[in-house]
N, C-alpha and C positions, 0 to 999 in steps of 0.2 A: 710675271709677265705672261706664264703661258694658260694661267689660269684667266686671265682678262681677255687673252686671247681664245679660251674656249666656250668662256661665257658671252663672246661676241658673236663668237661663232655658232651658240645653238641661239640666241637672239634673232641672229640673221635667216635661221634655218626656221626661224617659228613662226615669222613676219607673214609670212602669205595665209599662214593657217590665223592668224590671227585676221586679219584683214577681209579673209571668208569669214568669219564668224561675224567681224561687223557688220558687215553686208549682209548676211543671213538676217542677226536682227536689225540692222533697217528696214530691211526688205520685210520683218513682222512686222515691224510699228508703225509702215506704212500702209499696211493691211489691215490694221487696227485701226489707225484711225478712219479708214475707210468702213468698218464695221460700225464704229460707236456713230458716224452721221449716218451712213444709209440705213442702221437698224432705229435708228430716234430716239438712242440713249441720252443725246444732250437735248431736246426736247424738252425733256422734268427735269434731267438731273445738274443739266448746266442752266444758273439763272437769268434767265432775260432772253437764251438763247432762239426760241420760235418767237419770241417780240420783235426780234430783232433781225428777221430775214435770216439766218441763220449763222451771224451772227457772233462772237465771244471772243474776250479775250483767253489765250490759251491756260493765263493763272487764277479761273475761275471752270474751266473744264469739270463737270461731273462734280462740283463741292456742294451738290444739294438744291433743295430750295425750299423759302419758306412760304412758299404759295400751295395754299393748299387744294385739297383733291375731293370733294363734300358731294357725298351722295347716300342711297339708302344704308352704303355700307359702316357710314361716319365719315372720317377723313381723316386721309392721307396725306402723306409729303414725302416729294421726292429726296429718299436717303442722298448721304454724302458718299459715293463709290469710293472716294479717295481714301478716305479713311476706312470700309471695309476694306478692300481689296488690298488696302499695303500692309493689311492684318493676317492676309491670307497665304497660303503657299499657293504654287501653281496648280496641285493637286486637290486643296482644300477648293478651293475657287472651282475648279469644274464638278466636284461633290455638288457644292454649294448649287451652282446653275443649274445643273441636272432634276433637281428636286423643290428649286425654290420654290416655293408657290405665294401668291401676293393681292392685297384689296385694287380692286381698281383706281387707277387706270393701268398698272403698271402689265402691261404682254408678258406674261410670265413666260405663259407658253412659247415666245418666240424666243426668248434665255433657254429655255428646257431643250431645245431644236438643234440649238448651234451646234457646229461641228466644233470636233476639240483646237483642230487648230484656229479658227474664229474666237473660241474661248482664251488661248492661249495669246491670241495676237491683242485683245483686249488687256487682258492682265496686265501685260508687257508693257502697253502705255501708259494705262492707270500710274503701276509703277516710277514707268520712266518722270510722269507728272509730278509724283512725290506726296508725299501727304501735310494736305492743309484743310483750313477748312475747319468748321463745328457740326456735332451731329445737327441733321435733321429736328424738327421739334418731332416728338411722339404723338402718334397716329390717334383719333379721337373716336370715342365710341357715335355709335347713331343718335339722334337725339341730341348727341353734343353741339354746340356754335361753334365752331371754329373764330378767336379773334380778330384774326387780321384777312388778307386777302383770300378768296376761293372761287375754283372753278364749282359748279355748281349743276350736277346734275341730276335729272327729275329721277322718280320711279318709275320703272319699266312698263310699256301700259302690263291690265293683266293678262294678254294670251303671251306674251313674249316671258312674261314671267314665271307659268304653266311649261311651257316648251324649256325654261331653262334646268 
C-alpha cells in the first residue's frame, strides 16, 4: 500500500510539470502552424491549397504535389515534408534548413533565414501530422516535358539574366 501510495504521490507532484510541458508544446505547434501559412510552405507543398483560397484539409497538410514547376531550370515538384521531416531529428532538420539550397520556385533562402525556434516549431507539427503520403515525382532536366500538369515559366529577359 505504501508503495501505491508513493507512486501517487510523485504522480501528483509531477502533474503541473507535465501540464507546463503540454502547454509549452501547444504553445510551439501553434506557432508552427502559424509559420508554415504565413511563410507559403502550403502553397506547393500542400495540394490544391493556393486553389483553394487557402484552403485544405489538415490530412493532406505538406504531402507534396504533383503539379509541376517547368522553367529554364526543368521542373520541379513540391517534395512531401512529411515524409522528409518525420525522417529527420530536430537537429538534422535545422542542418538540413540551414544549407538547403533548391530549383525554383522553392525560397530557399527564406528556409536558410529562419530562426531556430521557427525551425523547431515546424518540425514539431510536421511531426505531430504524422507521416503519409508518396514521395514527390522526381525533378526533370531542362529540355524535359513534364507529363501532366505545370506552372510554366518563361526565360528571364536577357539583362535580368546578366545581372543574376
Amino acid at each position: 500500500m505504501r508503495n501505491h501510495l508513493a507512486a501517487f504521490a510523485l504522480l501528483l507532484a509531477a502533474t503541473p510539470a507535465l501540464q507546463a510541458a503540454e502547454a509549452d508544446t501547444a504553445a510551439v505547434q501553434r506557432r508552427g502552424r502559424e509559420v508554415l501559412h504565413q511563410s507559403g510552405c502550403h502553397d506547393c507543398h500542400t495540394p490544391g491549397f493556393a486553389m483553394n483560397g487557402g484552403q485544405a484539409p489538415e490530412s493532406v497538410w505538406l504531402t507534396g504535389d504533383q503539379l509541376g514547376w517547368n522553367g529554364p531550370w526543368g521542373t520541379t515538384y513540391a517534395s512531401n515534408l512529411r515524409l522528409r521531416l518525420n525522417d529527420m531529428s530536430r537537429d538534422e532538420w535545422r542542418a538540413y534548413a540551414r544549407i538547403m539550397k533548391a530549383r525554383p520556385p522553392m525560397p530557399y533562402w527564406a528556409l536558410n533565414s529562419m530562426s531556430d525556434a521557427d525551425l523547431d516549431a515546424i518540425w514539431l507539427v510536421v511531426k505531430a501530422l504524422g507521416k503519409t503520403g508518396t514521395p514527390a515525382p522526381a525533378a526533370l532536366a531542362p529540355g524535359v516535358e513534364p507529363t501532366g500538369p505545370a506552372v510554366r515559366f518563361p526565360a528571364p529577359p536577357p539583362a535580368a539574366a546578366k545581372a543574376g
